[in-house]
Backbone as XML, in Angstrom:
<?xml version="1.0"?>
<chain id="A" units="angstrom">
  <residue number="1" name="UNK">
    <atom name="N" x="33.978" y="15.582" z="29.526"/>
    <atom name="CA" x="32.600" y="15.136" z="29.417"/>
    <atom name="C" x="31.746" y="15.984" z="30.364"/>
  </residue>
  <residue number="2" name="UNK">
    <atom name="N" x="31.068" y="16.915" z="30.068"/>
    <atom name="CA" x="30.017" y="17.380" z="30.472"/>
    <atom name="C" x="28.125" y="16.628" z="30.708"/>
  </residue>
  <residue number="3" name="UNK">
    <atom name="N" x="28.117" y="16.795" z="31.489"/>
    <atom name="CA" x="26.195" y="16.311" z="31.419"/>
    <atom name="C" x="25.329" y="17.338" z="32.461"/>
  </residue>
  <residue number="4" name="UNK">
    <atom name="N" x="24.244" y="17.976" z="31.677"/>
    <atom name="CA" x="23.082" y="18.851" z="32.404"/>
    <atom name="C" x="22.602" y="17.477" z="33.378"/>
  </residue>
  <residue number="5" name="UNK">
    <atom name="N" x="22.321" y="17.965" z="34.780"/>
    <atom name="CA" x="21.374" y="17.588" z="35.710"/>
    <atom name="C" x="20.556" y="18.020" z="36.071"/>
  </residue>
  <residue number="6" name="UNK">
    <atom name="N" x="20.050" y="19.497" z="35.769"/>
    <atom name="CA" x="18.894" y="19.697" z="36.002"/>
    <atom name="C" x="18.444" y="21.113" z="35.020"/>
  </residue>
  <residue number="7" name="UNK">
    <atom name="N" x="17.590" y="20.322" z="34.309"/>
    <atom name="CA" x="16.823" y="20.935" z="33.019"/>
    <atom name="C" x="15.562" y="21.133" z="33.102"/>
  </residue>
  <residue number="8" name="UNK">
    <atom name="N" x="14.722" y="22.302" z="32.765"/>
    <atom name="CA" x="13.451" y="22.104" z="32.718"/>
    <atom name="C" x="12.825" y="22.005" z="31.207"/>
  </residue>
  <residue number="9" name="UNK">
    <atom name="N" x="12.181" y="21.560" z="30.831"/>
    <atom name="CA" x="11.619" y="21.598" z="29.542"/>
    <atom name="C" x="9.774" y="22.328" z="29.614"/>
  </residue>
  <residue number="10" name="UNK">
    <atom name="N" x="9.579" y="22.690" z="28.084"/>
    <atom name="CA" x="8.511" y="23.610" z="28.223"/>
    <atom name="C" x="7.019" y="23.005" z="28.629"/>
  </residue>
  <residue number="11" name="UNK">
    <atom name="N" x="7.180" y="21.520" z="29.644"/>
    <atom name="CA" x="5.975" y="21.169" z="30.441"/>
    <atom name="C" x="6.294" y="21.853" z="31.822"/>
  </residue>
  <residue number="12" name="UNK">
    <atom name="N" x="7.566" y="22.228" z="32.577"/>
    <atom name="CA" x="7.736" y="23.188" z="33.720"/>
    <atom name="C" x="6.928" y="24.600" z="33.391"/>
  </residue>
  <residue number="13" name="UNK">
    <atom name="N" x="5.870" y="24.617" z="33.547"/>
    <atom name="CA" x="5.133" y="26.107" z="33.574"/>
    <atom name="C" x="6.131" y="27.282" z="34.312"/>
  </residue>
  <residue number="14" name="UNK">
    <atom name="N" x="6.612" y="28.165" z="33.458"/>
    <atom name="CA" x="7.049" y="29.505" z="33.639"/>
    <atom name="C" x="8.237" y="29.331" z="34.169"/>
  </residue>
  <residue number="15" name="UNK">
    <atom name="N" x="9.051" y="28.092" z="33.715"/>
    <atom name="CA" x="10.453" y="27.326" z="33.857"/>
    <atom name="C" x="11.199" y="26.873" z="33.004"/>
  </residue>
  <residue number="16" name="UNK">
    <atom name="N" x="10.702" y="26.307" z="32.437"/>
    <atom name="CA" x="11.348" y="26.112" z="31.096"/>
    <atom name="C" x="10.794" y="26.376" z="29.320"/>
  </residue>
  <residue number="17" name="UNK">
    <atom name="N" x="11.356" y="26.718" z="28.593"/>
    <atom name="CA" x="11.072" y="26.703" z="27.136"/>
    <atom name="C" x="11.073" y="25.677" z="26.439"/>
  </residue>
  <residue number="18" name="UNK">
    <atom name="N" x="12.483" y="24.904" z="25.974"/>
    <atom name="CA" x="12.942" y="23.969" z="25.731"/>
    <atom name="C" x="11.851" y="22.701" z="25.389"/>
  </residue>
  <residue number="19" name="UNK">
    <atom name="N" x="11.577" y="22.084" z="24.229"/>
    <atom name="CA" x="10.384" y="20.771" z="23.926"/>
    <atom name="C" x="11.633" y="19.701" z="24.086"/>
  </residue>
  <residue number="20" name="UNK">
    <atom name="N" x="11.130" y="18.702" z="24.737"/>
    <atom name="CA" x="12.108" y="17.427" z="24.965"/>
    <atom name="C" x="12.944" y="17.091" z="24.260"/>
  </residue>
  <residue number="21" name="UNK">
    <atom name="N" x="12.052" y="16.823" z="22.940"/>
    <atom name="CA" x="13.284" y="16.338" z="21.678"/>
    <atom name="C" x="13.729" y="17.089" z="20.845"/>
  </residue>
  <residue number="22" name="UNK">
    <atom name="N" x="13.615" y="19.199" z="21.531"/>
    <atom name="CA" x="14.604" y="19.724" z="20.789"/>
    <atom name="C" x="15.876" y="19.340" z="22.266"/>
  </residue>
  <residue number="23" name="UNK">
    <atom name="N" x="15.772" y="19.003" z="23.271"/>
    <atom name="CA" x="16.850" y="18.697" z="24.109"/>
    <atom name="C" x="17.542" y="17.884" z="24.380"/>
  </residue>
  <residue number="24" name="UNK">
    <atom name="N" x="17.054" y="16.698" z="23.486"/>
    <atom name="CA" x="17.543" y="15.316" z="22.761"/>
    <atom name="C" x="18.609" y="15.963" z="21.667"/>
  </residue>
  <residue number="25" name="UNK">
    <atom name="N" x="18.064" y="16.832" z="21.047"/>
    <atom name="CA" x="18.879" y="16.457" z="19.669"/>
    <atom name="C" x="19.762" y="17.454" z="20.466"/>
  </residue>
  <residue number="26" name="UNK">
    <atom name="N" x="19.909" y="18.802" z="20.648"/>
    <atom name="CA" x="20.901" y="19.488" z="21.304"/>
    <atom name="C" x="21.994" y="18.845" z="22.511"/>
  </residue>
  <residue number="27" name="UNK">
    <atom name="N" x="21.795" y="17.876" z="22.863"/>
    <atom name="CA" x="22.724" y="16.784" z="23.462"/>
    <atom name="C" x="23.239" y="15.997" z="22.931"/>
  </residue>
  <residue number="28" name="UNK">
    <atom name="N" x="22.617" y="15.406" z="21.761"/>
    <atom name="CA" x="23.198" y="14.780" z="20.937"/>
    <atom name="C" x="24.438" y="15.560" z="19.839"/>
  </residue>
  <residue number="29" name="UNK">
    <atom name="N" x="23.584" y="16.979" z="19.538"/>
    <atom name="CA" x="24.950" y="17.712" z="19.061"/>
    <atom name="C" x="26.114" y="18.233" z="19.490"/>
  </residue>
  <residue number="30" name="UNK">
    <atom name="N" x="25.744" y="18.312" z="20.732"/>
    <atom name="CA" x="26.931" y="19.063" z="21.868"/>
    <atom name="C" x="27.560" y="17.499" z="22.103"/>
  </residue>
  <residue number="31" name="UNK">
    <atom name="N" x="27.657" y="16.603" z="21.670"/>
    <atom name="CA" x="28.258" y="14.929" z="22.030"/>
    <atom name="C" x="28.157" y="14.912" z="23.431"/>
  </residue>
  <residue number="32" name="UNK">
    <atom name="N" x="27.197" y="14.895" z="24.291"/>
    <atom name="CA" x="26.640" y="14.488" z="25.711"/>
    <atom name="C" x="26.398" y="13.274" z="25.846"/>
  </residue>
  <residue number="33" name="UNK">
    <atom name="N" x="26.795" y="12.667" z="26.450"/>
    <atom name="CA" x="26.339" y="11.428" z="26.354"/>
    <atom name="C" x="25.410" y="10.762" z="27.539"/>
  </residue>
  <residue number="34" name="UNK">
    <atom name="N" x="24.531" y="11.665" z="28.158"/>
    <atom name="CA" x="23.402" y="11.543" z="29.063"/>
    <atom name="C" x="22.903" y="13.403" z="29.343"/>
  </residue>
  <residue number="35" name="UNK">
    <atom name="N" x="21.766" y="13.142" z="29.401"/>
    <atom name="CA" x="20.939" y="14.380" z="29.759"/>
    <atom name="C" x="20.097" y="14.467" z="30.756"/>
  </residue>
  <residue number="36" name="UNK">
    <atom name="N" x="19.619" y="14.820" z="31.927"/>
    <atom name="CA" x="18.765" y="15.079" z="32.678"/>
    <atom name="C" x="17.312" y="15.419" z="32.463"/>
  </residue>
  <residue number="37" name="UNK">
    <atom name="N" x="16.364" y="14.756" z="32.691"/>
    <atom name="CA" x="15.259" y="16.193" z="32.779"/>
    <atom name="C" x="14.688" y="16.241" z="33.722"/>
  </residue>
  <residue number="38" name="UNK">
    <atom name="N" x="14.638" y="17.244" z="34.441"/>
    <atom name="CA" x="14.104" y="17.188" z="35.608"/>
    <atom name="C" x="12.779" y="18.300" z="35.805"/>
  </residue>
  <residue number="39" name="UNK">
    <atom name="N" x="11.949" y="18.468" z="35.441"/>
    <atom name="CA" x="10.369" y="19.108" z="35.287"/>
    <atom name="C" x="9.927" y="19.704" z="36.471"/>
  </residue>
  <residue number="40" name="UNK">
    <atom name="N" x="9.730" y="20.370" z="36.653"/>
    <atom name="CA" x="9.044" y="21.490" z="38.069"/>
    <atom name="C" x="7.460" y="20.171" z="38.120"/>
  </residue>
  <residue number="41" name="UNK">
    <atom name="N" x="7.313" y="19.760" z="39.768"/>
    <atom name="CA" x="6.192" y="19.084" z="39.346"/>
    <atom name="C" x="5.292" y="18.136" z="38.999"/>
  </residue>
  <residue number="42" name="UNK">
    <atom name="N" x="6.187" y="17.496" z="38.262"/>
    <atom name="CA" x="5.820" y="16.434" z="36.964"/>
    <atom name="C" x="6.544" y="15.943" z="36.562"/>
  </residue>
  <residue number="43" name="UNK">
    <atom name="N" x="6.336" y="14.881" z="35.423"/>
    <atom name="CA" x="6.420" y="13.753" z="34.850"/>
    <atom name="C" x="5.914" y="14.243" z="33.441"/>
  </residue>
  <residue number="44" name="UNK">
    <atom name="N" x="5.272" y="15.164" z="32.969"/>
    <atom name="CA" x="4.864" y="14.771" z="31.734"/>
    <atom name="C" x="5.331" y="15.035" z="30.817"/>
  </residue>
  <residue number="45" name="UNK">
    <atom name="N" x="6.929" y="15.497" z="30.397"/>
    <atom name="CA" x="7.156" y="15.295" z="29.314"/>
    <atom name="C" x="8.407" y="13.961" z="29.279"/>
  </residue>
  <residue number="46" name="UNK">
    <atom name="N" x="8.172" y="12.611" z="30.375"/>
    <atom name="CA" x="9.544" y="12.136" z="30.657"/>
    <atom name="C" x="9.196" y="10.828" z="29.204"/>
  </residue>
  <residue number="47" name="UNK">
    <atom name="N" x="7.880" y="10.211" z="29.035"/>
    <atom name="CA" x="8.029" y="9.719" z="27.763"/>
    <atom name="C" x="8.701" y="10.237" z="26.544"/>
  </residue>
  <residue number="48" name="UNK">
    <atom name="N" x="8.314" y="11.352" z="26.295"/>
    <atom name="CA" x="8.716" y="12.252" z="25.108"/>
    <atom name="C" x="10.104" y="12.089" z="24.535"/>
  </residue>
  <residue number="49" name="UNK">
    <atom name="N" x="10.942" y="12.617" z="26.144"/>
    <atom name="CA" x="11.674" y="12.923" z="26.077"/>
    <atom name="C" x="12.846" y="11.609" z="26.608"/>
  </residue>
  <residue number="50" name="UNK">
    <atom name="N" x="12.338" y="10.464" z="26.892"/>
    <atom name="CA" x="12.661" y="9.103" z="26.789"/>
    <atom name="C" x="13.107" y="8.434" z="25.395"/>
  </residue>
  <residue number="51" name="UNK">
    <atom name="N" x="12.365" y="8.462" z="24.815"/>
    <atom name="CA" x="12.127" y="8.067" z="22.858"/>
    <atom name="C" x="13.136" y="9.150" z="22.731"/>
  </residue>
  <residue number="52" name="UNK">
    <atom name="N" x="12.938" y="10.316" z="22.550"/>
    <atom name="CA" x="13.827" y="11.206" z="21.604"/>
    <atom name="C" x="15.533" y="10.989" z="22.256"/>
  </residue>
  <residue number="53" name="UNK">
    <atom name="N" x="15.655" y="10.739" z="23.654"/>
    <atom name="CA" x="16.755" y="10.670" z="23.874"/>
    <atom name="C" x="17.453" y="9.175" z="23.268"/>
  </residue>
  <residue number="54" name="UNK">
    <atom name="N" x="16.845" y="8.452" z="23.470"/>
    <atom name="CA" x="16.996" y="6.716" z="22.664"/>
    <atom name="C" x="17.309" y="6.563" z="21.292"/>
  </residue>
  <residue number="55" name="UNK">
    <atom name="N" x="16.922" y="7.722" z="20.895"/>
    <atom name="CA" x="16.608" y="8.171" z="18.988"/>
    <atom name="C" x="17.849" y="8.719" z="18.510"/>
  </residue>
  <residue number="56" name="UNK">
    <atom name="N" x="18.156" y="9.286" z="19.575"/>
    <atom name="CA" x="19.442" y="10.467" z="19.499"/>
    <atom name="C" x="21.052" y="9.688" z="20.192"/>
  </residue>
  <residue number="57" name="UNK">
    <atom name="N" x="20.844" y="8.329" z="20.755"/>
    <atom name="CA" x="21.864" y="8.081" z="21.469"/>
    <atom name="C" x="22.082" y="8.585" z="22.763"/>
  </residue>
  <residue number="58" name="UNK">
    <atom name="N" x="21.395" y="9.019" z="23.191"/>
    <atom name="CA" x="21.596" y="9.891" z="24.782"/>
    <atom name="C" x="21.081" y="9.458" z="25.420"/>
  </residue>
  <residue number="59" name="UNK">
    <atom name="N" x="21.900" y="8.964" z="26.907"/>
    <atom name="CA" x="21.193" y="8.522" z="27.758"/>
    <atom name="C" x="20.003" y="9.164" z="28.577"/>
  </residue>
  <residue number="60" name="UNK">
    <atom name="N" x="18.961" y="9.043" z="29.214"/>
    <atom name="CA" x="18.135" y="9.663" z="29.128"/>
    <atom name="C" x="17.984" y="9.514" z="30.896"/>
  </residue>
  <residue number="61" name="UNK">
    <atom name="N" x="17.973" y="10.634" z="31.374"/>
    <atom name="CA" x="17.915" y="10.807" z="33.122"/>
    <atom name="C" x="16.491" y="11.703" z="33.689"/>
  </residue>
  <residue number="62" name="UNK">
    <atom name="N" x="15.824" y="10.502" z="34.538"/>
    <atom name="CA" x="14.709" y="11.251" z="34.859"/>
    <atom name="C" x="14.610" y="11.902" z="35.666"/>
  </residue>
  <residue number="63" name="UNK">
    <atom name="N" x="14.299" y="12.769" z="36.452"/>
    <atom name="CA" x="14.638" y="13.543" z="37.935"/>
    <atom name="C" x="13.125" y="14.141" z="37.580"/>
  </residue>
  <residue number="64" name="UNK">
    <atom name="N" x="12.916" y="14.628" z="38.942"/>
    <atom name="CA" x="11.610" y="15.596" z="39.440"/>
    <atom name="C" x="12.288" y="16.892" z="40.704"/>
  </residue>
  <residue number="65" name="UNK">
    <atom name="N" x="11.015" y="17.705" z="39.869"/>
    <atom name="CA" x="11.916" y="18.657" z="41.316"/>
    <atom name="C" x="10.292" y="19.278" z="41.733"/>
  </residue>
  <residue number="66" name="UNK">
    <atom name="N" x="10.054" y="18.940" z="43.236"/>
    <atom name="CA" x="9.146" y="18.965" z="43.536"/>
    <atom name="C" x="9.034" y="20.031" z="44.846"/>
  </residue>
  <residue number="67" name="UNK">
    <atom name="N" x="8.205" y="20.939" z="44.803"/>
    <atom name="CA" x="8.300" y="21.816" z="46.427"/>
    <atom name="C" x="7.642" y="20.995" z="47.348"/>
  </residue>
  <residue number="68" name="UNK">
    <atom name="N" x="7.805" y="20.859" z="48.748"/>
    <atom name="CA" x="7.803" y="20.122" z="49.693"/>
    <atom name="C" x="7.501" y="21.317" z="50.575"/>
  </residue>
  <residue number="69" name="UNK">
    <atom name="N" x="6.010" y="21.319" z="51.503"/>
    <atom name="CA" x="5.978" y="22.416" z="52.374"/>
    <atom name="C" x="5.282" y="21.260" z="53.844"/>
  </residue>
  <residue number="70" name="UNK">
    <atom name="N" x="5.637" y="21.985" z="55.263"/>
    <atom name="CA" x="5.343" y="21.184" z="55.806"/>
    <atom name="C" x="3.888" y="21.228" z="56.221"/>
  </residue>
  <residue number="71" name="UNK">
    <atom name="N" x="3.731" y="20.806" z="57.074"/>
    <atom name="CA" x="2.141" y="20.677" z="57.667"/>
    <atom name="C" x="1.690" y="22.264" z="58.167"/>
  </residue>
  <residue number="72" name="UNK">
    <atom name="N" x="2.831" y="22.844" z="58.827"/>
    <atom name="CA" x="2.017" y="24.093" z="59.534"/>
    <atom name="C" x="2.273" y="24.829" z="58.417"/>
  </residue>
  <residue number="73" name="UNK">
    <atom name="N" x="2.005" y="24.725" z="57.159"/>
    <atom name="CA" x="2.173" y="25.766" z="55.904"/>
    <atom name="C" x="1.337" y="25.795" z="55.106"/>
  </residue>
  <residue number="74" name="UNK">
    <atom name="N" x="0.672" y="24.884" z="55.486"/>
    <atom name="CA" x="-0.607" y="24.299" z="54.337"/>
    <atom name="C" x="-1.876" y="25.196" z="55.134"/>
  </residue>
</chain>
């Protein structure tokens, strides 16, 4: 049993390609039985890609991957 943990889909600007529920159904064909998405950033494709994973049988894993800089960087 394999499962991706960290995926970007094509709401990660200049990170990912991938549209949510072509990464639903490609988990669902590879028999995955949970997928990650984890978005540079954001949140906005985690509905999308919520439904399509539900649609498809795949459990559906939300993650964020966010840069963190400290105070003397800003």
């Amino acid at each position: 049993m394999f499962v991706h943990l960290h995926v970007h889909s094509n709401y990660s600007f200049l990170r990912g390609l991938a549209d949510p529920v072509d990464l639903a159904q490609m988990a669902a064909r590879l028999e995955m039985p949970a997928l990650a998405l984890t978005d540079h950033q954001g949140l906005s494709g985690a509905i999308e890609f919520y439904i399509a994973c539900q649609a498809q049988g795949v459990q559906p894993i939300l993650g964020l991957e966010l840069t963190v800089r400290s105070p003397s960087e800003i």
